[in-house]
N, C-alpha and C positions, 0 to 999 in steps of 0.2 A: 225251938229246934228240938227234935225229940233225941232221945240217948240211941246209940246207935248201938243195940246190945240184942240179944236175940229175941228177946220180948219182944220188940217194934220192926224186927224182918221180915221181910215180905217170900222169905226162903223155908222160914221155918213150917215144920210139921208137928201136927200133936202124935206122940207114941202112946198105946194102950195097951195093955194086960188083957189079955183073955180068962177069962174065969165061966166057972160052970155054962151058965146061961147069958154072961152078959160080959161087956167091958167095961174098964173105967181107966182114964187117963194115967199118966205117970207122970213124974216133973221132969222127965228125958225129954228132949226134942228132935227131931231129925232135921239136920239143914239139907236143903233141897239138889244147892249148889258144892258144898263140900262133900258131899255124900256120907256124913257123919254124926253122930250122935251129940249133941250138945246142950249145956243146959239154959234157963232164961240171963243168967247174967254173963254171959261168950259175948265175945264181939271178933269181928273178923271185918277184913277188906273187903267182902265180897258182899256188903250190906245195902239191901235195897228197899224201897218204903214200899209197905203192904197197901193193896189195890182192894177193891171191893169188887166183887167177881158174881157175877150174876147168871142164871143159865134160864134166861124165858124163849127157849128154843120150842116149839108146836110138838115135839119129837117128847120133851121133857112131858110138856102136859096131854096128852097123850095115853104116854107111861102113867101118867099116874090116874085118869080117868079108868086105864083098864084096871088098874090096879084096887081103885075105890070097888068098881062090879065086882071084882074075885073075890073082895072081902065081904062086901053085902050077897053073894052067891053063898059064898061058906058059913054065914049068919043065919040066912034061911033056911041052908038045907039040916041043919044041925038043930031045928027045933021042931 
């Protein structure tokens, strides 16, 4: 049975710092359902098991075919 603490919520969110050109994580987390800032060893009532979440919608790949062009476009034109 897993600990039921924010590490293994299925609520939680990762929070990151913005920096110059990039992000990187923080050990904050954001619970989904209390609408609040929490860290990995919280626990709360409101604890649900994390799902694995997939998105092979046609729409996603798509997106990222055109996506591939505008990069191989902006590759060729710049040599």
């Amino acid at each position: 049975m897993p600990t039921r603490t924010c590490r293994t919520c299925g609520a939680r969110r990762q929070v990151y710092n913005r920096f110059a050109w990039s992000c990187a994580p923080t050990k904050l987390y954001y619970c989904a359902v209390r609408d609040d800032l929490t860290d990995m060893e919280s626990s709360c009532g409101e604890w649900s098991k994390r799902g694995i979440e997939y998105d092979l919608t046609p729409q996603r790949f798509d997106k990222a075919e055109q996506d591939i062009r505008y990069i191989m476009e902006q590759l060729l034109t710049e040599t």
